[in-house]
C-alpha positions, 0 to 999 in steps of 0.5 A: 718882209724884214721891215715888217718884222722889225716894225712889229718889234718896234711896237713890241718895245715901246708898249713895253717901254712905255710900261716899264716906264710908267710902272704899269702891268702889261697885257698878258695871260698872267702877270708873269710878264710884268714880273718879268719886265720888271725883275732886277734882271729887265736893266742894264746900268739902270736902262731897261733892256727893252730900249736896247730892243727898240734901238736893234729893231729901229736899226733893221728897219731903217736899214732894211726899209729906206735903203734896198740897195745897202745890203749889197754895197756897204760891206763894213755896215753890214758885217757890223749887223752880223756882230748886232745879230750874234750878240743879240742872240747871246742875250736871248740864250741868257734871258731864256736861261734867267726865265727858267732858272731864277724867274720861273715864268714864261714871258710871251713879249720876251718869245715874241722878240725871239721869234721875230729876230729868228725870222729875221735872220732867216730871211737875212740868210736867204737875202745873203745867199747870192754874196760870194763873201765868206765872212757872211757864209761863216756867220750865217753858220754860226747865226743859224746854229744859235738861231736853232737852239733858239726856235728849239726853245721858243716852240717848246715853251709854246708847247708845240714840240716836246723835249725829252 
């Protein structure tokens, strides 16, 4: 299932790549999300963010899709991906505060990405319950406290809850 997961961000990010690229709009409700993709805050160094999101997606599904067995014997791997998933869900905060606060637009391309790595570290979680290690115990906690601030937000801006 994670594999799906990361293969429907790889799609995610290259449509977006390839729109970026060619300064074209994207498919939205509004133009927002071509405002958004091509804001002074969509780089890094002049690369766009959404190559970094296509590289995270491309390794989670390559190392959930060709390998079962490298969850369970590569530990140093592994705890590698758990520094990945703690960063990208820092950069997700910080472009959840730049949508609101300077941009002033909803972007679902930006949601989708949110979502999907919600739902990959869901299901990560479950997959590390069995592992008695307690570094993976110590980041699935803090992993599961930024991942609920995250869904949190991501339901609200689809106006399924309301925050008071």
């Amino acid at each position: 299932l994670i594999s799906i997961i990361s293969m429907i961000g790889i799609i995610e990010t290259i449509y977006l790549n390839i729109n970026k690229l060619t300064n074209t709009n994207v498919l939205c409700s509004s133009l927002s999300c071509s405002e958004v993709l091509n804001s002074t805050f969509s780089e890094f160094i002049g690369i766009p963010f959404s190559i970094f999101g296509f590289f995270f997606y491309l390794t989670l599904f390559s190392r959930y899709s060709f390998n079962e067995n490298y969850h369970k014997n590569s530990t140093q791997s592994i705890f590698s991906l758990e520094y990945l998933f703690v960063l990208y869900n820092i950069v997700s905060i910080y472009f959840s505060m730049i949508l609101e606060l300077f941009l002033k637009h909803d972007c679902f391309y930006c949601y989708l990405s949110i979502t999907n790595i919600a739902l990959i570290q869901i299901l990560k979680a479950f997959m590390d319950l069995g592992n008695s290690k307690k570094c993976y115990k110590e980041f699935n906690l803090i992993a599961f406290s930024i991942l609920q601030s995250l869904l949190i937000l991501c339901l609200h801006k689809l106006n399924i809850i309301e925050i008071l």
